[in-house]
KETI-58311 format. One line per 4 residues: number of its first residue (from 1); their letters; for each residue z, y, x of N, C-alpha, C. Coordinates in Angstrom, 3 decimals. Example, Ala and Ser with C-alpha at 12.3 -4.5 7.8 and 13.67 -1.06 7.14 Angstrom:
1	AS	7.800:-5.690:13.190:7.800:-4.500:12.300:7.800:-3.300:13.200  7.080:-2.250:12.850:7.140:-1.060:13.670:7.870:0.030:12.900
REM end
This chain:
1	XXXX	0.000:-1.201:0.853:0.000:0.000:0.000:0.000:1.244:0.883  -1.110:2.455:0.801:-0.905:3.484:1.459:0.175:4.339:0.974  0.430:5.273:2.110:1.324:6.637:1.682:1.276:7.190:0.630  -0.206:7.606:-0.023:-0.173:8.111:-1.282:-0.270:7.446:-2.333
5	XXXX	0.140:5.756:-2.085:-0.176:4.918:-3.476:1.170:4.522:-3.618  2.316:4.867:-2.230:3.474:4.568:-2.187:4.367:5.859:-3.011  3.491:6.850:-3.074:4.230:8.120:-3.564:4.317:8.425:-4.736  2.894:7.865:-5.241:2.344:7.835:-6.507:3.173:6.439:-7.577
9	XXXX	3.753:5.536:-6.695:3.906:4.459:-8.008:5.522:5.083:-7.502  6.405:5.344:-6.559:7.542:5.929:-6.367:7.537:7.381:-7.451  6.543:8.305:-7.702:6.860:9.241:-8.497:6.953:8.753:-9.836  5.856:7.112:-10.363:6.037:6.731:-11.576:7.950:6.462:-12.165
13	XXXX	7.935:5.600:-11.034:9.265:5.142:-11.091:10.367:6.457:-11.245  10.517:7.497:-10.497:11.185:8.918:-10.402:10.846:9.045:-12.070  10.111:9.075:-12.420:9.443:10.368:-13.799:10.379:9.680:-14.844  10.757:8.077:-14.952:11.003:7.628:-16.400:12.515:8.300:-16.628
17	XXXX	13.255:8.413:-15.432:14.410:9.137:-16.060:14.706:10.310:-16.745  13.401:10.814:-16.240:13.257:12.700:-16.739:12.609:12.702:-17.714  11.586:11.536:-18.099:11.240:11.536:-19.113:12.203:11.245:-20.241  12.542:10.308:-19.824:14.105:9.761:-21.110:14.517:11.119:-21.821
21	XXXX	15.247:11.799:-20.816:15.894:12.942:-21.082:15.109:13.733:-22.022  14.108:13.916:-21.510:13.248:15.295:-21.944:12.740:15.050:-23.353  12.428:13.529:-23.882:12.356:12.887:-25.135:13.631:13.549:-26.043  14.653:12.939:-25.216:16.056:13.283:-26.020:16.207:14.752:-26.631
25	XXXX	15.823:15.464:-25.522:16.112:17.186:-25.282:15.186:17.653:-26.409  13.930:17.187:-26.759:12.746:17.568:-27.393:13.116:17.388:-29.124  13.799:16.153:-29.076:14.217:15.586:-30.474:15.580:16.931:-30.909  16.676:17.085:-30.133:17.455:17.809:-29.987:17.193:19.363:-30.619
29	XXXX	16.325:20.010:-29.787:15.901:21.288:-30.066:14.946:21.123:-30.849  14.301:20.236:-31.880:13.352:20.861:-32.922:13.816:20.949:-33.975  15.367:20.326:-33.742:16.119:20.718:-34.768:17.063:21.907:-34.818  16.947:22.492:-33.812:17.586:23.687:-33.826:19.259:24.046:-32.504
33	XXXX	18.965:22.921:-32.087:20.262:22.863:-31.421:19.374:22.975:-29.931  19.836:23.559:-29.175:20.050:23.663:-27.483:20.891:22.637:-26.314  20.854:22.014:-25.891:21.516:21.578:-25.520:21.646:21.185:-23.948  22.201:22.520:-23.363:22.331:22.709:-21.957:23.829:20.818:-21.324
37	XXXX	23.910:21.189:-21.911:24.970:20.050:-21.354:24.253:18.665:-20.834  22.962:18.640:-21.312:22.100:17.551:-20.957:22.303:16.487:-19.601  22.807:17.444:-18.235:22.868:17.078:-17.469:24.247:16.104:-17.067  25.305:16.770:-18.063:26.473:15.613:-18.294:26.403:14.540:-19.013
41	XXXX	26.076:14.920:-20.279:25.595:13.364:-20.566:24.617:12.347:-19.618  23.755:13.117:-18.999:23.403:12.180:-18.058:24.281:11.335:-16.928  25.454:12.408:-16.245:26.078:11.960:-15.650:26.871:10.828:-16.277  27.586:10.785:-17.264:28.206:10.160:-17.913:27.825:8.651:-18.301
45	XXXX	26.703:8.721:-18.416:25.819:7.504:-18.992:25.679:6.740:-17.445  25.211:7.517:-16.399:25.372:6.910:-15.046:26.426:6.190:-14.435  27.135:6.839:-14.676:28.478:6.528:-14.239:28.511:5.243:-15.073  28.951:4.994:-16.181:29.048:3.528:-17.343:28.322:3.075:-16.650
49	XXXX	26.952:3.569:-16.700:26.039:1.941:-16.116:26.256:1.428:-15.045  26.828:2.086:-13.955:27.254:1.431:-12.655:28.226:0.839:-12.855  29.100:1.378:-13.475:30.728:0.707:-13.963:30.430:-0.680:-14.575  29.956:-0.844:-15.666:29.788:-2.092:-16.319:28.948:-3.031:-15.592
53	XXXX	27.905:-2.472:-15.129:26.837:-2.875:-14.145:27.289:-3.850:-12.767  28.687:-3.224:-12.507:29.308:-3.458:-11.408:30.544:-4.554:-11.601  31.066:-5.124:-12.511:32.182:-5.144:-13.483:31.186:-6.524:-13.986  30.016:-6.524:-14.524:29.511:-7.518:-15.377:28.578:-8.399:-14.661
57	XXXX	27.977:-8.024:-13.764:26.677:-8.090:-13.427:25.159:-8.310:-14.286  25.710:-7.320:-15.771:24.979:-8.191:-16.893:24.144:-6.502:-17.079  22.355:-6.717:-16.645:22.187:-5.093:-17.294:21.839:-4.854:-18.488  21.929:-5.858:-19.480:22.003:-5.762:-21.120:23.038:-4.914:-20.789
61	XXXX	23.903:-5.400:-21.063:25.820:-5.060:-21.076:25.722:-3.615:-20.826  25.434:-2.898:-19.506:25.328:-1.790:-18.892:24.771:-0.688:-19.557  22.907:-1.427:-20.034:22.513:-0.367:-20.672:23.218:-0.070:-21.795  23.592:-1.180:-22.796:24.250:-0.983:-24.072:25.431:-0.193:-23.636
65	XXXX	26.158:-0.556:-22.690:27.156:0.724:-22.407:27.070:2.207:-22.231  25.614:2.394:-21.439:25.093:3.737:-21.392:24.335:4.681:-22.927  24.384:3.228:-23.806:23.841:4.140:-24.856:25.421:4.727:-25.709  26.317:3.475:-25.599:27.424:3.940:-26.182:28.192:4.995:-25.800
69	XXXX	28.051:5.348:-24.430:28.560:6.925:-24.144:27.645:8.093:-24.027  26.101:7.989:-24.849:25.268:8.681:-25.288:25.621:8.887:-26.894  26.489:7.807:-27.432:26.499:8.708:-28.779:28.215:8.923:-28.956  29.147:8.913:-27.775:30.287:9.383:-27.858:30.369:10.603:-27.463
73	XXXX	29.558:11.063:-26.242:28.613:12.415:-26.148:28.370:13.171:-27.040  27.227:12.580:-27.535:26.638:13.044:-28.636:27.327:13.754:-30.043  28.620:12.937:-29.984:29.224:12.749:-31.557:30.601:14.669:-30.584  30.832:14.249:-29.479:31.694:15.285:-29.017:30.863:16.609:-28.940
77	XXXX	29.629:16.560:-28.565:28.662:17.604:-28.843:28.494:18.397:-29.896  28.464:17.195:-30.904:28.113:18.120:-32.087:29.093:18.925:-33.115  30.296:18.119:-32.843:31.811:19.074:-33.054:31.889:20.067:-32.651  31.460:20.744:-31.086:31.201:21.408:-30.385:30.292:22.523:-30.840
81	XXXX	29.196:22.019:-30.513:27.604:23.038:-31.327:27.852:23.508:-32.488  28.120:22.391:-33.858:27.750:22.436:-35.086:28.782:22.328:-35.482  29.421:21.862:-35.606:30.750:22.282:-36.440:31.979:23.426:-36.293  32.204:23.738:-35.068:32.938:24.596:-34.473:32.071:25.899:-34.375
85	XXXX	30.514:25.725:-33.797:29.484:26.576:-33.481:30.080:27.747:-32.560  30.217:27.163:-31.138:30.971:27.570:-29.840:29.299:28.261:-29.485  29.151:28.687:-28.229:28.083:29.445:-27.610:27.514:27.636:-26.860  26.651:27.681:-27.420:25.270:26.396:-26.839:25.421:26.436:-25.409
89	XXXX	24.961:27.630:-24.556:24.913:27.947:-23.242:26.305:27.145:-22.949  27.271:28.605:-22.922:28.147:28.001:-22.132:29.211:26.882:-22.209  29.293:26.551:-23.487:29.545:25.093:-23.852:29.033:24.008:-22.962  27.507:23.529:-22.924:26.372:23.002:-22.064:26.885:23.250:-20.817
93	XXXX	27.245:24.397:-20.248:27.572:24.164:-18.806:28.866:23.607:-18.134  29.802:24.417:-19.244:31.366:23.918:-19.234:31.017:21.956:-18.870  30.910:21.672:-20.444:30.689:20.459:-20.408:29.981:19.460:-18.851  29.598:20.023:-18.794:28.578:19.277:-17.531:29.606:19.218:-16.302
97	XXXX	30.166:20.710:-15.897:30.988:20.671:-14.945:32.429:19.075:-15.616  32.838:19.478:-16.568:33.727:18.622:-16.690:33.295:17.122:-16.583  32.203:17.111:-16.971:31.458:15.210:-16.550:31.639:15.301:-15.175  31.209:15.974:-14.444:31.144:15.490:-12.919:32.035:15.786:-12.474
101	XXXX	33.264:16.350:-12.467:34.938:16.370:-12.255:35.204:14.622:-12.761  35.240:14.279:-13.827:35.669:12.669:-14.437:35.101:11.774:-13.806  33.832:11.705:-13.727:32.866:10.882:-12.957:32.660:10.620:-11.800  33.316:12.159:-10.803:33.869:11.687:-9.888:34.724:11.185:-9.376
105	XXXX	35.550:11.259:-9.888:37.404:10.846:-9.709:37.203:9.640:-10.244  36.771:8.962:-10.791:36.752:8.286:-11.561:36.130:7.101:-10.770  34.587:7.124:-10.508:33.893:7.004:-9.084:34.697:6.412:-8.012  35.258:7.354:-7.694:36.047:7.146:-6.358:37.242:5.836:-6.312
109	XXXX	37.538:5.733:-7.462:39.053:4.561:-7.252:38.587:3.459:-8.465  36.818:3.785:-9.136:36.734:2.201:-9.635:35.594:1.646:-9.130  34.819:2.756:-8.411:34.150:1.943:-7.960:33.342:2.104:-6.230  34.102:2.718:-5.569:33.954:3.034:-4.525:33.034:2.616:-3.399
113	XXXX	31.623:2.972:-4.221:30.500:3.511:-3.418:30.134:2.220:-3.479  30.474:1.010:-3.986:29.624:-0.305:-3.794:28.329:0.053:-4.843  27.147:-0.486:-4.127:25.821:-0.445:-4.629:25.975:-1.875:-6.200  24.878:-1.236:-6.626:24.161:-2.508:-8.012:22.646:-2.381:-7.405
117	XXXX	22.708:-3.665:-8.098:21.172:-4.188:-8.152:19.855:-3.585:-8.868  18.800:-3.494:-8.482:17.943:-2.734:-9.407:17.002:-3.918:-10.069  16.843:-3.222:-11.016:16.335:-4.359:-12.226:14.936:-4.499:-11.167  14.361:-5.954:-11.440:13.406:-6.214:-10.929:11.885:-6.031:-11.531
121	XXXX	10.999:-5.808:-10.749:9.537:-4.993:-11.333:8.669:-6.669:-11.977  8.520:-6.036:-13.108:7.636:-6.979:-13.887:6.122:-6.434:-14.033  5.639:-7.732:-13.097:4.438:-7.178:-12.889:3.313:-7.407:-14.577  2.696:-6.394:-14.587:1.858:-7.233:-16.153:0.864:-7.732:-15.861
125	XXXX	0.516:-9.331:-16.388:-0.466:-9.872:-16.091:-1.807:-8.591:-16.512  -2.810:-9.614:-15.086:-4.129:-8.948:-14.989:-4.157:-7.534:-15.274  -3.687:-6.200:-15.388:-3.883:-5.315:-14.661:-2.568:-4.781:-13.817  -1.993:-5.669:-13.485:-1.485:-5.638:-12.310:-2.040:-6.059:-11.449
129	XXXX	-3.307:-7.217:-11.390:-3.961:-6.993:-10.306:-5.075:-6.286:-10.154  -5.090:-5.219:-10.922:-6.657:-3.998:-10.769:-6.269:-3.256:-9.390  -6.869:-3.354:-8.172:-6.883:-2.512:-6.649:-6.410:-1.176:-6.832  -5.662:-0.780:-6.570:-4.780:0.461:-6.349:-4.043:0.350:-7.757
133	XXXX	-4.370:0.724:-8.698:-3.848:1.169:-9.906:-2.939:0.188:-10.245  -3.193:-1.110:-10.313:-2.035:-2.399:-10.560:-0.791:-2.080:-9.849  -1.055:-1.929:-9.429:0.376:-1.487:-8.213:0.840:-0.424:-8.260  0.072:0.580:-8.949:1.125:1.995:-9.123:1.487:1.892:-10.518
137	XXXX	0.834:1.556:-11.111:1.351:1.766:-13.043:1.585:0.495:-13.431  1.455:-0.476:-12.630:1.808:-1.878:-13.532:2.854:-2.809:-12.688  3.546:-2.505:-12.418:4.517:-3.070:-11.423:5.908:-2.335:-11.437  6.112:-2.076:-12.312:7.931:-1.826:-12.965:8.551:-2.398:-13.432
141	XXXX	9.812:-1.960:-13.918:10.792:-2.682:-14.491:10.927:-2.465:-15.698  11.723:-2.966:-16.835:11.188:-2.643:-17.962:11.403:-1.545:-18.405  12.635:-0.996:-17.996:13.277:0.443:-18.332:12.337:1.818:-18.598  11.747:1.384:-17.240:9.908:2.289:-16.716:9.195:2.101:-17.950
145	XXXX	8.979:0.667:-18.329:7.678:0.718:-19.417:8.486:1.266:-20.616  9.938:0.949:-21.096:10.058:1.823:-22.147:10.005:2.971:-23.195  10.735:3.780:-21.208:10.595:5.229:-21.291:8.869:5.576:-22.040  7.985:4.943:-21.728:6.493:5.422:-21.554:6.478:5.034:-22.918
149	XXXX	6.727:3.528:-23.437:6.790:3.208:-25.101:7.581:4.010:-26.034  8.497:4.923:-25.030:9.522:5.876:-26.557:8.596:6.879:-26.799  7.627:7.312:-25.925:6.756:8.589:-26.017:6.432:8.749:-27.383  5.508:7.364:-27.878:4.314:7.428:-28.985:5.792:7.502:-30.264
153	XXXX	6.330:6.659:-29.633:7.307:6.666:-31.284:8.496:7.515:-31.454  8.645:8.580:-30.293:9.298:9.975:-31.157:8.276:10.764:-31.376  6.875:10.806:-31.240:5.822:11.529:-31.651:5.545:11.087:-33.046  6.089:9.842:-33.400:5.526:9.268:-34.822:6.475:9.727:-35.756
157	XXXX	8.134:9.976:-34.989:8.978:10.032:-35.599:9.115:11.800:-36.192  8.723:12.499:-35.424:8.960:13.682:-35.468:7.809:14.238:-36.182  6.749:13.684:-36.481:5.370:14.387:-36.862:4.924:13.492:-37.757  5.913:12.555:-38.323:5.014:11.629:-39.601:5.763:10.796:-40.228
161	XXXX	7.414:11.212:-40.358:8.688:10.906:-41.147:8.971:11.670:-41.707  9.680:11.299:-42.678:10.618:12.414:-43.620:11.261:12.760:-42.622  12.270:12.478:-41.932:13.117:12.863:-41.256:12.816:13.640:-40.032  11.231:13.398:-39.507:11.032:14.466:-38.423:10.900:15.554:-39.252
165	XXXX	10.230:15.568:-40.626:9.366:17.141:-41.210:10.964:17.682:-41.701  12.114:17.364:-41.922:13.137:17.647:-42.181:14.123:18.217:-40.617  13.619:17.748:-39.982:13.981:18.301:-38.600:13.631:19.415:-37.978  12.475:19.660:-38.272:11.805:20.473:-37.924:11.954:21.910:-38.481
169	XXXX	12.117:21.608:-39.729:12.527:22.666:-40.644:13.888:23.305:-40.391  14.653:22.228:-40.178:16.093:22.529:-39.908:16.226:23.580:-38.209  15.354:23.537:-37.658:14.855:24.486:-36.350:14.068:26.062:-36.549  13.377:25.339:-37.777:12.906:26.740:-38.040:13.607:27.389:-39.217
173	XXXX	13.523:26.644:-39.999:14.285:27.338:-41.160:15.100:26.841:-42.133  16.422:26.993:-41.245:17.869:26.172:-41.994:18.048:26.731:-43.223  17.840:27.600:-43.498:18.312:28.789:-45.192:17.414:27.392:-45.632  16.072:27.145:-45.718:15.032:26.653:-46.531:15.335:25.430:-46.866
177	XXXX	16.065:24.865:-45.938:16.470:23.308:-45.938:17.542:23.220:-46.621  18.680:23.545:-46.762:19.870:24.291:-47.652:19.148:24.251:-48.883  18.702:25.615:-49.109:17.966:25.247:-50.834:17.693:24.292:-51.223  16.962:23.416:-50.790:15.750:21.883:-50.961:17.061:21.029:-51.095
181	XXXX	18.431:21.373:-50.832:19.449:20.900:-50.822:19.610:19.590:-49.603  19.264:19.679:-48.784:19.208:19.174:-47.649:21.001:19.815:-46.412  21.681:18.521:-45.964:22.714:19.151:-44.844:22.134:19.643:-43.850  22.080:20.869:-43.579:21.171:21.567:-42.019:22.722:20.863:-40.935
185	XXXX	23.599:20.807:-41.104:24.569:20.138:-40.067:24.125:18.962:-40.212  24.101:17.938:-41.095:24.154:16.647:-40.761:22.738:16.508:-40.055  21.831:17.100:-40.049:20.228:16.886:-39.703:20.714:17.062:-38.142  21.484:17.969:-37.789:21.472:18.735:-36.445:22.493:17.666:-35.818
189	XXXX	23.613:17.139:-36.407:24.210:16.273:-35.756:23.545:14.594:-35.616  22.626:14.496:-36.417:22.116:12.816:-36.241:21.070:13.323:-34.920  20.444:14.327:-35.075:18.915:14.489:-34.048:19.995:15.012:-32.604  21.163:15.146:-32.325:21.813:15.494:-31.529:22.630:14.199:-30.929
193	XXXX	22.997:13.456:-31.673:23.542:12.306:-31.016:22.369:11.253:-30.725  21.083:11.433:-31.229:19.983:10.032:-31.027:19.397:10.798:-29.790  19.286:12.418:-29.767:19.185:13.116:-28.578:20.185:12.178:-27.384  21.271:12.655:-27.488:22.069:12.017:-26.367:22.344:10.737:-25.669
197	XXXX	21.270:9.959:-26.635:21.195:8.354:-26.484:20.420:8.437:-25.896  19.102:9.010:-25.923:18.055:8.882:-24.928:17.872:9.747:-23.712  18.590:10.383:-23.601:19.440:11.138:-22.809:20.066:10.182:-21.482  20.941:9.549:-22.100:21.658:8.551:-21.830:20.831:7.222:-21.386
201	XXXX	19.920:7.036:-21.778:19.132:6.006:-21.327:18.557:6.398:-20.375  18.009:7.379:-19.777:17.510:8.306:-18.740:18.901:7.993:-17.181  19.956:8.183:-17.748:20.897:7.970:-16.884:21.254:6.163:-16.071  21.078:5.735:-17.516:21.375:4.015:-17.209:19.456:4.009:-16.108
205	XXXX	18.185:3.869:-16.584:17.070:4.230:-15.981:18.047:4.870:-14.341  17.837:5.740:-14.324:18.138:6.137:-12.624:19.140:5.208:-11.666  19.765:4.556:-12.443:21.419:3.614:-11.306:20.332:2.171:-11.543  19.596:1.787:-12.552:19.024:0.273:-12.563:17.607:0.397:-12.128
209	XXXX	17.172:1.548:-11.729:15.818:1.293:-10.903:15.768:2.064:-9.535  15.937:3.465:-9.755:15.791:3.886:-8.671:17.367:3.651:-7.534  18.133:4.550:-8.147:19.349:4.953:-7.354:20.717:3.611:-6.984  20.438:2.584:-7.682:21.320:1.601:-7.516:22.553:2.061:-6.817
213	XXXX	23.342:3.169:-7.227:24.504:3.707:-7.203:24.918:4.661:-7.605  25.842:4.895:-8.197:26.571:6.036:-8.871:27.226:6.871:-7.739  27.157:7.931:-7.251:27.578:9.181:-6.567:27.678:10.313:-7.006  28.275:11.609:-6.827:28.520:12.737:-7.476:27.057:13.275:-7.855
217	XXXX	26.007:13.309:-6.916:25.238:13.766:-7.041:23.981:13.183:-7.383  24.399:12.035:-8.124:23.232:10.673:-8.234:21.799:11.765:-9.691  22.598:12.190:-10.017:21.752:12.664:-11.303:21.036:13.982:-10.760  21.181:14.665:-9.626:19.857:15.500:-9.048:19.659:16.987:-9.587
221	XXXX	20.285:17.009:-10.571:19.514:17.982:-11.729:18.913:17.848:-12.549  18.483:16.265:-12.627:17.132:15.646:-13.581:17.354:16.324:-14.843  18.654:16.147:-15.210:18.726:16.908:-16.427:18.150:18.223:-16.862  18.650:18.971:-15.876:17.785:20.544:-16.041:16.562:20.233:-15.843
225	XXXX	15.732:19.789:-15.380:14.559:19.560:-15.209:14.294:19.157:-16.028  14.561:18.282:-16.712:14.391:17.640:-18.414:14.048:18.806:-19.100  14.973:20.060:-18.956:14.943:21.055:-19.528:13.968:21.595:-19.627  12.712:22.170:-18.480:12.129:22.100:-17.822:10.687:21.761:-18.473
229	XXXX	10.938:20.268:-18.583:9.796:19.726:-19.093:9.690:20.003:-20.441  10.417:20.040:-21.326:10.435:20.421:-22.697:9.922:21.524:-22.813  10.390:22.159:-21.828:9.376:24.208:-22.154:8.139:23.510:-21.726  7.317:23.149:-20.867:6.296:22.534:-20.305:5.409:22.253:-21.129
233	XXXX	5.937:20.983:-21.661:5.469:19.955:-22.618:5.085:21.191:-24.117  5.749:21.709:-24.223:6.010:22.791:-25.532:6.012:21.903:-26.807  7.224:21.088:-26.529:7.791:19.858:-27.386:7.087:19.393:-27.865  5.926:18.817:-26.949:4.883:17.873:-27.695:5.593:16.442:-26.750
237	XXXX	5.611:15.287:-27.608:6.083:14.190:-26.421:5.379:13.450:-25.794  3.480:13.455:-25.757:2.724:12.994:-24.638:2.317:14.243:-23.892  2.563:15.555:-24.109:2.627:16.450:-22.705:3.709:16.351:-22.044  5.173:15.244:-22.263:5.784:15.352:-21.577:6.019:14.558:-20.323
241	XXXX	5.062:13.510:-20.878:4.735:12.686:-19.661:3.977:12.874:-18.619  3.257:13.981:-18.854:2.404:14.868:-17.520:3.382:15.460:-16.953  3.996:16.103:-17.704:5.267:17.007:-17.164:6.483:16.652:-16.314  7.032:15.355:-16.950:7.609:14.278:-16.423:7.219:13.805:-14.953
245	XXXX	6.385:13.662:-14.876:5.135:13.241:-13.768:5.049:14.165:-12.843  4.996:15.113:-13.050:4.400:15.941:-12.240:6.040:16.325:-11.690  7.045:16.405:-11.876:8.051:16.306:-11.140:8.758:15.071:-10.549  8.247:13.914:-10.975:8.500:12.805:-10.242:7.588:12.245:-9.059
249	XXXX	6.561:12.850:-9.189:5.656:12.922:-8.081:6.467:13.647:-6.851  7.179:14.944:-7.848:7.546:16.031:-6.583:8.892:15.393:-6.053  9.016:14.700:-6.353:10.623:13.956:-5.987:10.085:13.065:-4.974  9.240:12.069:-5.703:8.894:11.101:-4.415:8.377:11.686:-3.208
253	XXXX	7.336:12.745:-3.311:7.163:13.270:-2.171:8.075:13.570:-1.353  9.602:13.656:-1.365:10.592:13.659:-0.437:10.722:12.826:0.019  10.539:11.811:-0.288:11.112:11.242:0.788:9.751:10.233:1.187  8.568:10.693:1.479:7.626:10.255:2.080:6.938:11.637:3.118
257	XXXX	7.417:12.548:2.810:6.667:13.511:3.565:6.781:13.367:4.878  7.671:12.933:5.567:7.603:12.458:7.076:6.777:11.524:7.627  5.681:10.753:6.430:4.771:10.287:6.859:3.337:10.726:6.587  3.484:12.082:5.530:2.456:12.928:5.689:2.188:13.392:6.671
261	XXXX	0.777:14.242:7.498:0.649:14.986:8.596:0.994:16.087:7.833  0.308:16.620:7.442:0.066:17.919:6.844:1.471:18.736:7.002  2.508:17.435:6.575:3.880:17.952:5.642:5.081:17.969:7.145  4.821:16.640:7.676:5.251:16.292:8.594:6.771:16.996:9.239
265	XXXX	5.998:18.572:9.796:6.422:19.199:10.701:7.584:20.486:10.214  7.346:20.487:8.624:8.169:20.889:7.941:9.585:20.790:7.752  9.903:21.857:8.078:12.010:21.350:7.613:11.969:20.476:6.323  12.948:19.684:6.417:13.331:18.357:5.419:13.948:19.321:4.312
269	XXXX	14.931:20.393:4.539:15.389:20.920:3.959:14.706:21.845:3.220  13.307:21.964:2.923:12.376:22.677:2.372:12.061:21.836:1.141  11.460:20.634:1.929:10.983:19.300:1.395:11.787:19.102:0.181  13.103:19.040:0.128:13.991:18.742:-0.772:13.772:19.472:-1.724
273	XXXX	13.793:20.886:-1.402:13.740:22.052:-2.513:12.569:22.114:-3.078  11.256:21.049:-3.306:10.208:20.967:-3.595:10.336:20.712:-5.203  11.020:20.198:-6.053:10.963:19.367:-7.585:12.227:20.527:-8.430  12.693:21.632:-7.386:13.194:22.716:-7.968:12.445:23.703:-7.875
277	XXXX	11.881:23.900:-7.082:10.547:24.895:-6.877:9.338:24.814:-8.110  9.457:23.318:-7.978:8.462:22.890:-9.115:8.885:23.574:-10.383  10.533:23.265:-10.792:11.089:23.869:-12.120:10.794:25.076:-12.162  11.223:26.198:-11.238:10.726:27.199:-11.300:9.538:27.982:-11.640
281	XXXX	8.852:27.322:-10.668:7.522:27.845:-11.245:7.095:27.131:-12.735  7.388:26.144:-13.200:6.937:25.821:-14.757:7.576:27.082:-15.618  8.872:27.524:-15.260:9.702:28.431:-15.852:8.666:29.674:-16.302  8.275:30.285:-15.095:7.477:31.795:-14.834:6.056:31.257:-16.074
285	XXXX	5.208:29.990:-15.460:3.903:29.900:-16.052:4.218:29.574:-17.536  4.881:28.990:-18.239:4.647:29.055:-19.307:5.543:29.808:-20.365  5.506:31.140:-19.314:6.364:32.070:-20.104:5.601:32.268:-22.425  4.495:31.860:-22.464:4.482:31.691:-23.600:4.774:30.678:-24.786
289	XXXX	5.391:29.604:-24.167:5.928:29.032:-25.137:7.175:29.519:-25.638  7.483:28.893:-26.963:8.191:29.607:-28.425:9.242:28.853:-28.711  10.476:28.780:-28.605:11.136:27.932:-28.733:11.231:27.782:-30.257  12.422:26.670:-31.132:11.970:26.658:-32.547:12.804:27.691:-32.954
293	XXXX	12.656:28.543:-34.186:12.693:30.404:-34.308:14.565:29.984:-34.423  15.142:28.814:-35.268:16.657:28.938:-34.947:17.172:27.925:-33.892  16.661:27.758:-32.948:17.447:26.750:-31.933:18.034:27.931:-31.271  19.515:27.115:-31.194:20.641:27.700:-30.287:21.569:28.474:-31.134
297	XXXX	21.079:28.858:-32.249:22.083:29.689:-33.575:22.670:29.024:-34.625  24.311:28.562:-34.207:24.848:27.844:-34.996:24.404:28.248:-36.300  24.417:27.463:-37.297:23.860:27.803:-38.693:25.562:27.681:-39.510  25.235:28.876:-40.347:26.756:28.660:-41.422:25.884:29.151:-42.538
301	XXXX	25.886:28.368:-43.908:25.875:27.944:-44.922:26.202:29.348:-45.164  25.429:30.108:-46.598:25.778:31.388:-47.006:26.703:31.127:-48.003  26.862:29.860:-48.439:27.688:29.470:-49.806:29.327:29.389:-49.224  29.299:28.844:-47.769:30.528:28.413:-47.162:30.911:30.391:-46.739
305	XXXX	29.897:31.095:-46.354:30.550:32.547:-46.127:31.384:32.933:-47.158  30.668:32.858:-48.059:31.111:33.534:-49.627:32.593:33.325:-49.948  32.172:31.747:-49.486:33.502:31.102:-50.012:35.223:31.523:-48.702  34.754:31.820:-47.730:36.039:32.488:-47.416:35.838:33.868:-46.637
REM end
């Protein structure tokens, strides 16, 4: 396998965690909710999967553990957001800092730095053996092919259910959904905890394929970058797999650039800052996307004002 077919099926592998997320994040905000904290639930879900992972040797067990602290997340989130209706922002950040305070301490005296196993790559018959391409897109683990299978079916879910066209509404226009007699909270808390599950699956994805260990800093930022991709994507969920991509590319390129020429001669410490650079600039270029007209504005019921 060359350098760039090594970078290219290494960025496939990088992308499914950010994709996870960015699925989650996408489902999340078209209903109206924000949800900066993204990057703790990721941590959180990491952490379980190494724990159980480590503890069981079973990665059923693990993932099912990582989804279950995607909707204990989820369910603490939305007390948070929607019921209390605290500030999205700094809630999201609070939160995050406090995952990686627990996760580390936590880390440290249960499971102290011993590695897990990474799920093994299932190759798919016959185009896994197509010359170059078999080997970059068909030679993962299943976690990888999932992420890529949740694409089509939160696109089905969100754009051709009752419950996506009810979601959607609830982002743009909670008063409207209220009338139709619809809960704009309960809409915002189910698309917020199934958010945090896939979220969360993004996390279990990074410790069972790529990172086969839980460390303070195992989760990267992916989360914000998730973030990232959702402005990108402009919550469509097969632009997010370009988007996805195109920062897991920029990830793998770290740690192959020392066998680029070109790149070679470059500080490492540049190199690194390459898949934040990337965020950035997505930030500036698609300064025209629209987020949905009420994401991030707790919603209160005009009937519940009245009433006290």
């Amino acid at each position: 396998m060359t350098v760039l077919e090594l970078v290219i099926a290494t960025g496939v592998a990088l992308m499914a965690p950010i994709l996870w997320a960015a699925l989650g994040e996408l489902i999340t905000e078209l209903s109206g909710t924000l949800n900066i904290g993204i990057e703790g639930v990721m941590i959180f879900a990491a952490f379980t999967t190494a724990l159980v992972y480590q503890q069981t040797g079973n990665a059923g067990l693990a993932v099912t553990a990582a989804v279950a602290s995607g909707v204990a997340t989820g369910a603490a989130l939305s007390v948070l957001y929607i019921r209390i209706g605290t500030d999205q922002i700094v809630t999201g950040i609070v939160f995050t800092a406090i995952a990686l305070g627990i996760a580390t301490v936590l880390a440290e005296s249960l499971l102290g730095g011993a590695r897990t196993a990474s799920l093994p790559a299932v190759r798919i018959p016959l185009l896994s053996n197509i010359p170059v391409v078999g080997s970059v897109l068909f030679a993962h683990n299943l976690l990888v092919y999932s992420a890529i299978l949740a694409v089509p079916c939160v696109a089905y879910l969100v754009r051709r259910t009752w419950f996506g066209l009810h979601l959607r509404a609830a982002g743009q226009y909670p008063l409207v959904v209220e009338t139709a007699g619809l809960n704009v909270r309960a809409l915002r808390s189910v698309a917020l905890v199934l958010g945090c599950v896939m979220v969360a699956m993004g996390g279990a994805t990074l410790i069972l394929s790529t990172a086969s260990t839980f460390q303070p800093g195992s989760t990267g930022g992916r989360g914000f970058i998730a973030l990232a991709v959702v402005v990108l994507a402009r919550w469509n969920p097969f632009a997010a797999i370009l988007g996805a991509l195109v920062f897991g590319l920029a990830q793998a390129f770290q740690f192959q650039a020392g066998q680029l020429p070109l790149v070679s001669s470059i500080p490492y410490d540049f190199v690194l800052m390459t898949p934040y650079l990337a965020a950035v600039a997505v930030v500036v270029v698609v300064q025209g996307s629209r987020y949905p007209a009420a994401v991030g504005v707790p919603y209160r019921s005009p009937g519940a004002a009245r009433n006290t």
